[in-house]
Rosetta silent file (secondary structure, phi, psi, omega in degrees, C-alpha in Angstrom):
SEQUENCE: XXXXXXXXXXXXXXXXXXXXXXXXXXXXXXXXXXXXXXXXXXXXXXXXXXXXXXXXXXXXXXXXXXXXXXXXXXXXXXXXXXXXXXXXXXXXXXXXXXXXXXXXXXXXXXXXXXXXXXXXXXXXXXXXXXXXXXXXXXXXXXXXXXXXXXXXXXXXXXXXXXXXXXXXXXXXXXXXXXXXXXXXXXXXXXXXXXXXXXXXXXXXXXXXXXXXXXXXXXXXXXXXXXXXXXXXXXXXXXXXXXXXXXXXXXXXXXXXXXXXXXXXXXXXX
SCORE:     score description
SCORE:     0.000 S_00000001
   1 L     0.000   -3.659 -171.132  151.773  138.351  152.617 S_00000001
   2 L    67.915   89.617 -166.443  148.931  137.926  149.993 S_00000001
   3 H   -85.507    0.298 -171.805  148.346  141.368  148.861 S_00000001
   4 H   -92.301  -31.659  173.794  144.434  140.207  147.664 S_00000001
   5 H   -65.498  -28.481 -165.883  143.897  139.202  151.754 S_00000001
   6 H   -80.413  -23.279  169.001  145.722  142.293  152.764 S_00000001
   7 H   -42.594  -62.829 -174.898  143.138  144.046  149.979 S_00000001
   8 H   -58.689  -92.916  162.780  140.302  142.272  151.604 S_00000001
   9 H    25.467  -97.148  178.753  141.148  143.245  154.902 S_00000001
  10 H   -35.417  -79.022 -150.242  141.656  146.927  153.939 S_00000001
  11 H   -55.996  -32.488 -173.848  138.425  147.240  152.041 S_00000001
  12 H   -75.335  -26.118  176.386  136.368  145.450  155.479 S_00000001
  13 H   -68.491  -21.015  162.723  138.122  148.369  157.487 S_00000001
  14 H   -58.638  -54.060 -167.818  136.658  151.201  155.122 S_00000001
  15 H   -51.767  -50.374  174.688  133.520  149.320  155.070 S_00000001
  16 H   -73.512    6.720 -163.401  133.184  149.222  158.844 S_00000001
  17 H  -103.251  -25.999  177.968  134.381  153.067  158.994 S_00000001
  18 H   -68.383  -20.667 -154.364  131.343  153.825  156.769 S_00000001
  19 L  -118.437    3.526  153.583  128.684  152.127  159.051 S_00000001
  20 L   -64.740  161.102  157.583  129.826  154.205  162.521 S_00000001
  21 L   -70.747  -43.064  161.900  127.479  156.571  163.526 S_00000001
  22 L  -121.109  137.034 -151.524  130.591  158.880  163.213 S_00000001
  23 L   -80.082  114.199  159.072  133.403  158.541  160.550 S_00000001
  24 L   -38.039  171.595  159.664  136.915  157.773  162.383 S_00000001
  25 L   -97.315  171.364 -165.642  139.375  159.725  161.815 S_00000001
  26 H   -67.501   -8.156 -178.141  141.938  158.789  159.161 S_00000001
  27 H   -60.825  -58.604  172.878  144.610  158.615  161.670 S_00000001
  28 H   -57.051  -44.425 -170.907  143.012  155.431  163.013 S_00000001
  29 H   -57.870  -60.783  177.474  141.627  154.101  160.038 S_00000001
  30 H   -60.706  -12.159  161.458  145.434  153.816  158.710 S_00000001
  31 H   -74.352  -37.270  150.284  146.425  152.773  162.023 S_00000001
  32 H   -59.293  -30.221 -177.326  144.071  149.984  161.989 S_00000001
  33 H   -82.110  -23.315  166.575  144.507  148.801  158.518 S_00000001
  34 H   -73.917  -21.954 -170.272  148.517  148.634  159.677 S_00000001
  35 H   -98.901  -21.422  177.603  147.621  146.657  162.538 S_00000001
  36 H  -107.118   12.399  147.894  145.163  143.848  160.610 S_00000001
  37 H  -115.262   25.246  166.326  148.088  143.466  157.917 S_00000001
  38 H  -100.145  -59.124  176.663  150.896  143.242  159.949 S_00000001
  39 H   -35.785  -48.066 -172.262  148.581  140.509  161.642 S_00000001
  40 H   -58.259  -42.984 -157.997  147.309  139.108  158.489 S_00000001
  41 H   -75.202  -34.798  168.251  150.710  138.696  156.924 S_00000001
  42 H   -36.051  -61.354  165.301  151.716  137.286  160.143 S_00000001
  43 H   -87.332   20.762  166.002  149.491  134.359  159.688 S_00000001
  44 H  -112.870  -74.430 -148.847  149.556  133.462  155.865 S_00000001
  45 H   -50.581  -66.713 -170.998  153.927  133.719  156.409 S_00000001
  46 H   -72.101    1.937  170.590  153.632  131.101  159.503 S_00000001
  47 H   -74.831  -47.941  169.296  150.649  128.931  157.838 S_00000001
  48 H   -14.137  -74.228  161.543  153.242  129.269  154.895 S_00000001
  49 H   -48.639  -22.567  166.751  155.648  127.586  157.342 S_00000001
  50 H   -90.172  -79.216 -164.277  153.612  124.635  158.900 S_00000001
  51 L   -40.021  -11.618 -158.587  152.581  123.836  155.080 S_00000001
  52 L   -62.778  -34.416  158.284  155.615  123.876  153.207 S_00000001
  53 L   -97.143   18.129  135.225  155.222  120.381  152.219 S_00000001
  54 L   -52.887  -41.815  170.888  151.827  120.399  151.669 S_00000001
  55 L   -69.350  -17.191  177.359  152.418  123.343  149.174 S_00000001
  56 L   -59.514  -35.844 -159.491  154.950  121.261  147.341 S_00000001
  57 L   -97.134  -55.739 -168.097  151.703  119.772  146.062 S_00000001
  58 L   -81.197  -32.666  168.871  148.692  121.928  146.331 S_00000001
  59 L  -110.916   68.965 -167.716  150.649  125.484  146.324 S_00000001
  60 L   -52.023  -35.461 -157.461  153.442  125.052  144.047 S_00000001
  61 L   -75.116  -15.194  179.716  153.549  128.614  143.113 S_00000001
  62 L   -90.773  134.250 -178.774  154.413  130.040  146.724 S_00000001
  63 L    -0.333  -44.438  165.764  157.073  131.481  147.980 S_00000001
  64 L   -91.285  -88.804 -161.794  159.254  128.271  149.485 S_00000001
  65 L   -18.937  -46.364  144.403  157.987  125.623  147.184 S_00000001
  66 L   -24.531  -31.683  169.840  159.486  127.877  145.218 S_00000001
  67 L    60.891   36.386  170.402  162.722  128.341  147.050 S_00000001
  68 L   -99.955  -15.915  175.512  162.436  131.814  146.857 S_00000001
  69 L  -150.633  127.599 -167.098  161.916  132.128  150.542 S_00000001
  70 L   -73.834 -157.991 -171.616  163.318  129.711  153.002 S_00000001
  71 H   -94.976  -68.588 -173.237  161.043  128.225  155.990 S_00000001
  72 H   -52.552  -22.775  167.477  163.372  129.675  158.893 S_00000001
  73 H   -84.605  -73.112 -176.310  162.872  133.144  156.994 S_00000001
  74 H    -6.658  -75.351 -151.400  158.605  132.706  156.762 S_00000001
  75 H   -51.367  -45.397  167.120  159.015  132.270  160.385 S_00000001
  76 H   -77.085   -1.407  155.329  161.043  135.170  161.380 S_00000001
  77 H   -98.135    1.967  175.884  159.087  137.357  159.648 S_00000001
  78 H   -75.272  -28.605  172.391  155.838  135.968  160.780 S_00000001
  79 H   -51.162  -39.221 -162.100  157.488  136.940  164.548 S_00000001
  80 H   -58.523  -58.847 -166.326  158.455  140.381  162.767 S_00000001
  81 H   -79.466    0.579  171.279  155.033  141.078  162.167 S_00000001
  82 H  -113.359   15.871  151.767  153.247  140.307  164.757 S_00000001
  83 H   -98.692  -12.168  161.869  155.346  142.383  167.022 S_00000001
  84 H   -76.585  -22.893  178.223  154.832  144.776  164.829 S_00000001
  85 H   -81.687  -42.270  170.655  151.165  144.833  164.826 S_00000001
  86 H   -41.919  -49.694 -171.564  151.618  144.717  168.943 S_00000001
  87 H   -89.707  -27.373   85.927  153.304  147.499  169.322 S_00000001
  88 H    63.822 -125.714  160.405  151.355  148.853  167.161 S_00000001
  89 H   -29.310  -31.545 -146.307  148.363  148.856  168.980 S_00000001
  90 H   -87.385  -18.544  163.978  149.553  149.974  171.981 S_00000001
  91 L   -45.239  -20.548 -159.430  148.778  153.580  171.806 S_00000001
  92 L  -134.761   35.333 -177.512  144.840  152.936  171.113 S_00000001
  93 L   -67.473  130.389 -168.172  145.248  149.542  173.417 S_00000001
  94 L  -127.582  150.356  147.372  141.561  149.153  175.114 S_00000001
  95 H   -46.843  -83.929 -174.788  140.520  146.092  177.814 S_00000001
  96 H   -17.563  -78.304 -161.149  137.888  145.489  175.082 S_00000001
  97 H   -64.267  -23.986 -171.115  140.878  145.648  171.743 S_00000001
  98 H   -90.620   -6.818  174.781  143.100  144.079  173.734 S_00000001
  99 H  -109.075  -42.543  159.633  141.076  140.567  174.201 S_00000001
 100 H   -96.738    3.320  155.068  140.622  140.405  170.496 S_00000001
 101 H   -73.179  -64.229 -172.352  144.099  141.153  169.368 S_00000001
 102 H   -37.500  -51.315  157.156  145.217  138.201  172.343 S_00000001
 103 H   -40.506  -61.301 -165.913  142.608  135.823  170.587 S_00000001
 104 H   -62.559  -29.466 -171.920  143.576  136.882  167.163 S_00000001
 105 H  -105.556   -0.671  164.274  147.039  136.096  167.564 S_00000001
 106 H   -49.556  -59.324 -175.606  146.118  132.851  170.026 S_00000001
 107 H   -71.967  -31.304 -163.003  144.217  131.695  166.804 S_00000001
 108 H   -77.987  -41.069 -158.036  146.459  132.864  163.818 S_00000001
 109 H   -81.228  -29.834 -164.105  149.533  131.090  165.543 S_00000001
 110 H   -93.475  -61.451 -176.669  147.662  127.539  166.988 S_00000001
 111 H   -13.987  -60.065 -150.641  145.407  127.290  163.226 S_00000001
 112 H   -96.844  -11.913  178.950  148.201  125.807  161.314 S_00000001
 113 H   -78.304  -30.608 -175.504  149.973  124.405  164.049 S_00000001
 114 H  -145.000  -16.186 -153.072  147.231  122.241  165.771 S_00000001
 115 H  -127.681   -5.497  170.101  143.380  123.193  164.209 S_00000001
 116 L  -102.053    3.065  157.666  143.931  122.854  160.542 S_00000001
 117 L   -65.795  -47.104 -172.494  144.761  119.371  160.178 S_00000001
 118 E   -76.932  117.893 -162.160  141.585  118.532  162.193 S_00000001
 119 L   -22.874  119.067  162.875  138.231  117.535  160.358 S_00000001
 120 L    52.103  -30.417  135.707  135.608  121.231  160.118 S_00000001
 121 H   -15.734  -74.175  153.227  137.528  122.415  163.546 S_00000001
 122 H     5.757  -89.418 -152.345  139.847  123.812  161.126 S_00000001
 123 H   -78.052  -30.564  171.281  137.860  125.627  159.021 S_00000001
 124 H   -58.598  -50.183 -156.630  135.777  127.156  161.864 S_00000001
 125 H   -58.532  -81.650 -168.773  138.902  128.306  163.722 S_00000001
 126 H   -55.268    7.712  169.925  140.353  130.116  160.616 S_00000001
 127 H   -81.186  -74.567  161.237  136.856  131.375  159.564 S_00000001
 128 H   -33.390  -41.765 -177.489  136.677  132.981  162.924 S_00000001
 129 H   -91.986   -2.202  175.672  139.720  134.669  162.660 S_00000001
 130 H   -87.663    2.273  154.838  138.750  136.287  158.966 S_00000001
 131 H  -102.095   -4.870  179.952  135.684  137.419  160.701 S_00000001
 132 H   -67.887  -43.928  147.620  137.337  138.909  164.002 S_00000001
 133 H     0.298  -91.032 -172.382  138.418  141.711  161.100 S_00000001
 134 H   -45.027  -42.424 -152.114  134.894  143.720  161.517 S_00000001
 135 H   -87.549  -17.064  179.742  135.015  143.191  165.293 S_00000001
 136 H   -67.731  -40.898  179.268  138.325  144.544  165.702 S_00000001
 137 H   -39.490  -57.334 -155.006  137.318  147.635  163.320 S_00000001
 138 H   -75.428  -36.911  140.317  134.761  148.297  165.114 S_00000001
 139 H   -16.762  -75.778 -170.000  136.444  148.212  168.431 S_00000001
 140 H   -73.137  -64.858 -162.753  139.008  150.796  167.617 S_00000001
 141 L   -60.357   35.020  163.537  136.405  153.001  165.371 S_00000001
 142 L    57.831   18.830  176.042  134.620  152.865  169.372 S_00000001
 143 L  -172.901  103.675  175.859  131.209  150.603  169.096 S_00000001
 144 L   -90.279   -4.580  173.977  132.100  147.188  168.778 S_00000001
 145 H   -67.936  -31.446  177.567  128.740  146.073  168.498 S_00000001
 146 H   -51.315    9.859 -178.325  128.577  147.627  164.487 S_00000001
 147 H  -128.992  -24.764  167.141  130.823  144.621  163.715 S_00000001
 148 H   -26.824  -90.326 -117.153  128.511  141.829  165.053 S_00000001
 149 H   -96.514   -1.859  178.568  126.579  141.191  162.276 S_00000001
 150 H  -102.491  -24.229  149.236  129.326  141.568  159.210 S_00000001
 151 H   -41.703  -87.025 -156.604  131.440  139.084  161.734 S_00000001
 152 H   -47.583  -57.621 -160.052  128.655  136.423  161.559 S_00000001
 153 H   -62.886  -38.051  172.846  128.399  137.227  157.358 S_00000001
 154 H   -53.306  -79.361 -166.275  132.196  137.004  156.913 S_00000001
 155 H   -39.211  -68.598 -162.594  132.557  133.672  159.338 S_00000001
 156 H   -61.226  -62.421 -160.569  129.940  131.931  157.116 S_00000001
 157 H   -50.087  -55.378  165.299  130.784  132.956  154.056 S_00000001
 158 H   -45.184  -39.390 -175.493  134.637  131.931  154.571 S_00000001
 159 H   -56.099  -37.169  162.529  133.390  128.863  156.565 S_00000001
 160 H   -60.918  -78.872  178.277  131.803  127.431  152.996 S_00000001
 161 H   -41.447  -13.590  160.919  135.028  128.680  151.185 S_00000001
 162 H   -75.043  -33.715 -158.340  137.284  126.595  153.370 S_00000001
 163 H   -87.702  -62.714  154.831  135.453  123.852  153.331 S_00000001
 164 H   -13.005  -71.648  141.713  135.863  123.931  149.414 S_00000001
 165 H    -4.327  -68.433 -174.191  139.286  124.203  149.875 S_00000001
 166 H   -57.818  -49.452 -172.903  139.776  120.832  151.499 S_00000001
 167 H   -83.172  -11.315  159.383  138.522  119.216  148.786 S_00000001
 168 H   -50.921  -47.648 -147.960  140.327  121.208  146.074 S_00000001
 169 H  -114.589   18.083 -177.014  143.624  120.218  148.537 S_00000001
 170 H   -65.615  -20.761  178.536  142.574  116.545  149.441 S_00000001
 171 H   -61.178  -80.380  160.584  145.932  115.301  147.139 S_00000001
 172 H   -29.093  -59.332  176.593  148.432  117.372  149.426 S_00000001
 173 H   -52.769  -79.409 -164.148  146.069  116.758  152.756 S_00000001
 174 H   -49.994  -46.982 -171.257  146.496  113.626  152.374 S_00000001
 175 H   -53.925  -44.770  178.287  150.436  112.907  151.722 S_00000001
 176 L   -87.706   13.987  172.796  150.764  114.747  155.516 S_00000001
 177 L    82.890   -3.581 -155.190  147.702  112.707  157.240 S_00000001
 178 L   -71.691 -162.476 -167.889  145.509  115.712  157.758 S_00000001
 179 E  -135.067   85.698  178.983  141.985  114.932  158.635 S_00000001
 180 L  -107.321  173.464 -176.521  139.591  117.378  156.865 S_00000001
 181 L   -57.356  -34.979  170.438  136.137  117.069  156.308 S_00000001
 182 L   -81.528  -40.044 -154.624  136.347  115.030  152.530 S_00000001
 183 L   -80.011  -29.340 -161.294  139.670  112.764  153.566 S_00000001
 184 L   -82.844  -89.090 -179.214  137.559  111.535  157.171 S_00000001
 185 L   -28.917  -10.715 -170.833  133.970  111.791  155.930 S_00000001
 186 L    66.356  146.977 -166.498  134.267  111.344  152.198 S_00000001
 187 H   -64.656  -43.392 -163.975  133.628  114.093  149.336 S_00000001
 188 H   -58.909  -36.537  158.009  129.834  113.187  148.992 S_00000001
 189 H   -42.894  -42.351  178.355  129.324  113.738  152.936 S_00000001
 190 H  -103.326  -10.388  127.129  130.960  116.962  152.528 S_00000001
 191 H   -18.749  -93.815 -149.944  128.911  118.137  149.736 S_00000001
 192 H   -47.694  -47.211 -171.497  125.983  117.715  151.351 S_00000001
 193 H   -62.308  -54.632  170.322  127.663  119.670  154.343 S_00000001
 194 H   -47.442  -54.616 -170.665  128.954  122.583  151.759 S_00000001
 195 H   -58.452  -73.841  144.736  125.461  122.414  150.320 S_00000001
 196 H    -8.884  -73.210 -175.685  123.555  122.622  153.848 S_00000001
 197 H   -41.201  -62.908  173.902  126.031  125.844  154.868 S_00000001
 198 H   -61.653  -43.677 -176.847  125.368  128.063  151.942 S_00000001
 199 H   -73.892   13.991  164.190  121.521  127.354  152.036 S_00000001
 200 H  -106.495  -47.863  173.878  121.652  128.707  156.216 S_00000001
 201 H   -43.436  -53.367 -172.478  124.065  131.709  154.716 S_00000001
 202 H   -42.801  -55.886 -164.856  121.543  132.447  152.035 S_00000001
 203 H   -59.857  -63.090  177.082  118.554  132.736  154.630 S_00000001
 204 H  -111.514   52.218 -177.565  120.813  134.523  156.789 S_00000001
 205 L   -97.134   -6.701  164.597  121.993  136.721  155.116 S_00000001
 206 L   -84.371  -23.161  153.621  118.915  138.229  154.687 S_00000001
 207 H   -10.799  -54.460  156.210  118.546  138.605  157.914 S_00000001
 208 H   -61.578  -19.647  177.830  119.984  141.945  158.594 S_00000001
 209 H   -90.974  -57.634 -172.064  117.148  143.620  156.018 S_00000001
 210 H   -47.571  -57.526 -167.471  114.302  141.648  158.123 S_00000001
 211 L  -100.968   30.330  151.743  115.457  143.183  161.327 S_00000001
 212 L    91.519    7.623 -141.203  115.934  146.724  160.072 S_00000001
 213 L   -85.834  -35.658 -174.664  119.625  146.782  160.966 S_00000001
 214 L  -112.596 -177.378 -159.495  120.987  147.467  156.736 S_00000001
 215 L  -126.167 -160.806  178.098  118.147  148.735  154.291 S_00000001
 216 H   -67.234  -18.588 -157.069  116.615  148.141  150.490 S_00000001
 217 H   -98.426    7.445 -169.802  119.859  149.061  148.511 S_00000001
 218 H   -75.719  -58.982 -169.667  121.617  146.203  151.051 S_00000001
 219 H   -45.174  -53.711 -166.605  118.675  143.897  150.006 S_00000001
 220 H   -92.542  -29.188  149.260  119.257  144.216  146.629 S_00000001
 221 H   -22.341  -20.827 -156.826  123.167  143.837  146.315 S_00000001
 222 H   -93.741  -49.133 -159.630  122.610  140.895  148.245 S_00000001
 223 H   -93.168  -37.458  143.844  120.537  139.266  146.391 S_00000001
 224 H   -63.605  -43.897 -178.149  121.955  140.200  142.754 S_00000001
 225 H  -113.340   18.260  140.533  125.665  139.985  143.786 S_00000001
 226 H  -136.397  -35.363  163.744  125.839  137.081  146.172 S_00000001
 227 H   -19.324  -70.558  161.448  122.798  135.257  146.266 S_00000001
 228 H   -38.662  -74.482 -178.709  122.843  134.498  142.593 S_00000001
 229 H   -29.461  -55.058  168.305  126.603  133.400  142.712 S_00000001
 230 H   -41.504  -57.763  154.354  125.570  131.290  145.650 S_00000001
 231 H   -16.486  -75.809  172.113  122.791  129.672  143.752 S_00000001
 232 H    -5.519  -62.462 -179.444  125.745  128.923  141.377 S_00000001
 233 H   -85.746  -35.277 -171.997  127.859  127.210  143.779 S_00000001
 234 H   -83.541  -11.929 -177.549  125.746  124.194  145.363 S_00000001
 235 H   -77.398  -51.066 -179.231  124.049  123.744  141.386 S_00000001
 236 H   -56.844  -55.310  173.638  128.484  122.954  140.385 S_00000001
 237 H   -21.732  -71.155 -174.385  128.879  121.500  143.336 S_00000001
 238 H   -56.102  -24.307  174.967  126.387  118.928  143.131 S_00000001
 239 H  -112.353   -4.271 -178.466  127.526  117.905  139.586 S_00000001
 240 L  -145.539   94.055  179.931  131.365  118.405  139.459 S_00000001
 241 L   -72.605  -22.160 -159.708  133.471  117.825  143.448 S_00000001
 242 L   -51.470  179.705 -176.028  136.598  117.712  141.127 S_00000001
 243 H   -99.576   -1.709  119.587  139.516  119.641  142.351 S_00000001
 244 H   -19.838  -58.789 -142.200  139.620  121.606  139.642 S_00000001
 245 H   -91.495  -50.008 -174.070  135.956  122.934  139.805 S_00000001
 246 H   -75.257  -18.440  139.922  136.716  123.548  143.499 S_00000001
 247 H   -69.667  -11.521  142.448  139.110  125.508  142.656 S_00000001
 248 H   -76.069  -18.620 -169.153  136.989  128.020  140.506 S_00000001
 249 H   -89.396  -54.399 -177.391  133.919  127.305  142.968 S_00000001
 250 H   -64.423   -9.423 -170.759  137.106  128.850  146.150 S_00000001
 251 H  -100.655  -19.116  159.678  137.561  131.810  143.724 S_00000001
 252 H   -84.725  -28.452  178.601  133.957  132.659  143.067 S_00000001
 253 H   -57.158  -96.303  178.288  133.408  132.254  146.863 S_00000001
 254 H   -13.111  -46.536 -177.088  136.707  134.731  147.507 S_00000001
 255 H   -92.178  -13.532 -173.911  135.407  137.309  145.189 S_00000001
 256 H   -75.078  -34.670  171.276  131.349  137.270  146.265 S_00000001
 257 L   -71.807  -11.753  153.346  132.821  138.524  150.127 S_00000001
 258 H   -60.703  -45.223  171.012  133.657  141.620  147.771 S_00000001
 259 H   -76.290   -8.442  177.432  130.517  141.817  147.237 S_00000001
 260 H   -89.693  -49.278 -164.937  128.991  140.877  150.648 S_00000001
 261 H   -76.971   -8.949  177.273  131.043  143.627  151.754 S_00000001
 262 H   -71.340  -22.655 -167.806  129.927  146.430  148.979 S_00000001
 263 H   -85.944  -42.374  169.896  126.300  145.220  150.190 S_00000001
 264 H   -85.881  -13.576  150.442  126.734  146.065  153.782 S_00000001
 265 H   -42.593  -88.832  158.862  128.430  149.583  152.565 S_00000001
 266 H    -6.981  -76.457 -122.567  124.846  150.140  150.401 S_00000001
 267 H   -68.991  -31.608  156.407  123.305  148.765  153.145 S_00000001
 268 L   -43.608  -38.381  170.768  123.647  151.793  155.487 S_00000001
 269 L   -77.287    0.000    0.000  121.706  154.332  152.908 S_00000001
């Protein structure tokens, strides 16, 4: 299940509980946080399961390549859980919550099945559904608009970390045909594109201070704990694409949305 996604997760469901105008109650918050990791695990066990020989190569260490967990088990427990997260829901089921769960699990199940072989399609799709997190929070915690704008910060921020990704996993990607963004377009093309991403994230991520909606201690997290990092990444980029590199470049990415998200906590005082 990834316990560092189901981590992430958790911590954007706190995050969004701080930035209601009134604090759910804890009933919900732990009912929500049950409901985006029974979802979550749900989609890393069946991506698990479309991938398994891709993971022979790029994800050795997980759980079938491994033979520790067979394919036909991934799959019944990615079914487990996402009837568990269904049912689930249905006490605090909304028109509203109910149109982004239907999405969420539209997207989680079709990603690995049909949209991550295909070239930046992909990476949007499964971007989208790690930023559909905030809007679902925000949903249940009653004012889904308070999840707009850490949805947009999320989606970009992941959308650059995927896009990493490919080319850390172009060895594997390849052996199965997919068609990412480095194997159709070449690495230097997708550079530029990686490059290009973070410098619209940078700008607009500031965004949210300019139009009043998070404040100065937002501003400066932002700018000390992901900015800088950011900086970071298109300066390696530009001098080392190896798969190596990109793999410390998806892991600096991974932990700076810790840090996106301590900055829209702060950003409320």
């Amino acid at each position: 299940m990834r316990p560092l996604n189901l981590l992430q997760g958790g911590i954007a469901l706190i995050v969004m509980a701080t930035l209601m105008d009134r604090f759910p109650a804890w009933n919900i918050i732990l009912l929500a946080t049950a409901i985006v990791w029974s979802y979550t695990g749900a989609g890393n066990a069946i991506n698990d399961y479309c991938d398994a020989e891709i993971d022979k190569i790029n994800r050795p260490e997980r759980p079938i390549p491994q033979g520790s967990v067979s394919r036909k088990g991934a799959l019944i427990w990615s079914v487990c859980l996402f009837l568990t997260g269904s049912l689930l829901a249905i006490p605090v089921l909304t028109i509203e919550l109910m149109i982004i769960l239907l999405l969420a699990v539209l997207l989680l199940t079709t990603y690995s099945l049909f949209f991550k072989m295909r070239p930046f399609l992909g990476n949007v799709v499964v971007s989208t559904i790690l930023g559909m997190t905030f809007l679902f929070a925000a949903s249940i915690y009653g004012d889904i608009s308070k999840g707009v704008t850490p949805f947009f910060l999320a989606f970009g921020f992941n959308l650059i970390r995927e896009i990493v990704k490919d080319i850390q996993d172009m060895d594997g990607d390849q052996t199965l045909g997919a068609r990412t963004l480095p194997l159709k377009y070449g690495v230097g093309v997708t550079r530029k594109i990686i490059i290009s991403l973070t410098l619209i994230l940078m700008f607009g991520a500031i965004t949210p201070y300019i139009l009043h909606v998070y404040g100065t201690y937002y501003l400066l997290t932002l700018i000390f704990g992901v900015e800088f990092p950011l900086v970071y990444v298109i300066y390696s980029i530009r001098k080392d694409c190896s798969a190596s590199n990109c793999a410390r470049l998806a892991a600096i990415l991974k932990g700076d949305i810790f840090l996106g998200l301590l900055a829209i906590f702060l950003g409320k005082f």
